[in-house]
N, C-alpha and C positions, 0 to 999 in steps of 0.2 A: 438574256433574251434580246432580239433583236425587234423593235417598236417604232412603225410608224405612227406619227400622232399628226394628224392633220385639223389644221388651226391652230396651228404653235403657236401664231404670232400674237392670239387673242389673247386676255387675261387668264382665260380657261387654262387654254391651250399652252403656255408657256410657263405654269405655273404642273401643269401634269409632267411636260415634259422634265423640269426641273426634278420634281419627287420621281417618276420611273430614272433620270440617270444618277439619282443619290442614293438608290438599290441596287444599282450597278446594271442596270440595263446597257446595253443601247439603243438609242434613241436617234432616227431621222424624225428632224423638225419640217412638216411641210404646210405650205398655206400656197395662196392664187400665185402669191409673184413671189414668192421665196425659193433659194436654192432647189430646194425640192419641192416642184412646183404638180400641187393635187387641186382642184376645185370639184368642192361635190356635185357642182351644176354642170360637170361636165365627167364625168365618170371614169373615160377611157384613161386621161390622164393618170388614175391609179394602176392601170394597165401596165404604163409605160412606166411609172415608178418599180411596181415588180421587177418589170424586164429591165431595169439599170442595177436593182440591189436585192439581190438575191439570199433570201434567208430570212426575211420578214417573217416573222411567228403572230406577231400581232398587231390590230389595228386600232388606233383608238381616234374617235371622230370628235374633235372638240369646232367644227366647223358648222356653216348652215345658219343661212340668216331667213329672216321674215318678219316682214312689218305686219303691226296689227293693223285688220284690214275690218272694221266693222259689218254687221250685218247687211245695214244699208246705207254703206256709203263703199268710197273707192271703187274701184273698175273689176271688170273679170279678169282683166289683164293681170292686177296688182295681184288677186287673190291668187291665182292661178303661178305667177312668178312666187308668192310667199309660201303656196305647197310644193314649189319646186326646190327653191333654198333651204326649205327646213324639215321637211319629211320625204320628196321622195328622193332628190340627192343624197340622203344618207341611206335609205332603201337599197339604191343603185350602186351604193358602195360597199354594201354586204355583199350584194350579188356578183361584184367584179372582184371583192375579195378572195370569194370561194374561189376558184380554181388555184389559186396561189399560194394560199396560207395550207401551210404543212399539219397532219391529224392534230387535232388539240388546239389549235389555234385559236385566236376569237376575235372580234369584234366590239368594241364599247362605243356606243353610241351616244350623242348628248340629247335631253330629252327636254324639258322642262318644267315650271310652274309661274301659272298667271294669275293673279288675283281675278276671284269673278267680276270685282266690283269695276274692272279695267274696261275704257269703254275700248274693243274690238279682241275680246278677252275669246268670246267664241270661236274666235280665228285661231288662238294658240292655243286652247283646249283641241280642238280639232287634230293640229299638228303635236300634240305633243301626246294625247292619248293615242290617236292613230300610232306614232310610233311606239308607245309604249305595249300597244296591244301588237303591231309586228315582231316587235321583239319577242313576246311570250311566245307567238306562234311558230316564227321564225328557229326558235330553240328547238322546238318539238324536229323540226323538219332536217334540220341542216347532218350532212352525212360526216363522215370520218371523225366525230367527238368534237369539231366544231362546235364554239359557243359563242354566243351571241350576248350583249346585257346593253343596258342604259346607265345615264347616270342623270339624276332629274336637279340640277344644280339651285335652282331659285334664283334671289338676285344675289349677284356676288360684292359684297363690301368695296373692291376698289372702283368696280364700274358703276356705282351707285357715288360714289366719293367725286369723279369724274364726272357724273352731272351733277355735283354740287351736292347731294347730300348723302353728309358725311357718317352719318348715324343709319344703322339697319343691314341686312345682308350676312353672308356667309364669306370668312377670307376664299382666298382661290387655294393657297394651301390646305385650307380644310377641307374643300370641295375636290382637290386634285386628289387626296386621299381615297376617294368613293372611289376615285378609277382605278387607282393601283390598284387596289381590292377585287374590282371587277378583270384587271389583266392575270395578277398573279393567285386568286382563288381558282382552280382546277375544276373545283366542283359548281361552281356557281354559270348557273347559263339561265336564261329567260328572265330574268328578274329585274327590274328597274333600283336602281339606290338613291336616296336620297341623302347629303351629307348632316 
């Protein structure tokens, strides 16, 4: 199968990429400024990846940032740019998928989990249920056998390791698992995974 994965370059993202090309996929690696250049804040740019490499079956979005933005504090601006990075950028990449991706194709989306006890914890509950509840719905809708899934990673071991602490998290190999699953399971569409 032919897989783009967009946000290679992240821990996620390069760490999925790796496990789909050691099942013998192939895999284009894309991020903002890499060879094959997608950003979810700007949609069309998966357009144009389509129209350069033709035979894309699947898509898996390890991209999409947002800062915690607390109830009351930070600006509308920030909040409004952080449901732009993290829910509906990937929204917008479903939607420019569909015409491109051949019957059966799918979508994997990254979704997440935030401790409640996190202060601006309700900003990622926001974006990460919101997407997880598009996804469900999303499945029900999508035409020619298209599927759609999540993948709700937590925190991951090395990016936790990377601000200093060294203990806690899930590896990204472990987590890059839940995608392969959600690319190469047939049957599986609307559902979020957790690793």
């Amino acid at each position: 199968m032919k897989i783009l994965v967009v946000g290679a370059t992240g821990t996620i993202g390069a760490a999925v990429s790796e496990a789909l090309t050691a099942r013998g996929h192939t895999v284009l690696a894309a991020s903002r400024s890499g060879e094959v250049e997608v950003d979810v804040e700007r949609p069309g740019t998966l357009d144009a990846v389509f129209a350069a490499e033709p035979g894309i079956e699947h898509v898996v979005c390890c991209a999409g940032s947002g800062s915690l933005v607390p109830v009351d504090g930070g600006t509308d601006e920030e909040f409004v740019q952080g449901l732009q990075g993290k829910l509906l950028g990937q929204v917008f990449l479903v939607r420019h998928a569909i015409p491109h991706l051949p019957d059966g194709g799918s979508v994997t989306l990254t979704a997440g989990r935030i401790p409640e006890t996190l202060r601006g914890s309700a900003f990622g509950v926001l974006t990460n249920t919101g997407l997880e509840a598009f996804v469900a719905a999303a499945a029900r809708e999508l035409p020619r056998g298209l599927r759609v899934n999540a993948v709700s990673p937590g925190w991951v071991s090395e990016t936790l390791a990377a601000l200093g602490e060294p203990d806690g998290g899930t590896p990204a190999a472990e987590v890059a698992r839940s995608y392969v699953e959600a690319v190469e399971t047939a049957s599986l569409t609307g559902r979020t995974l957790t690793p």
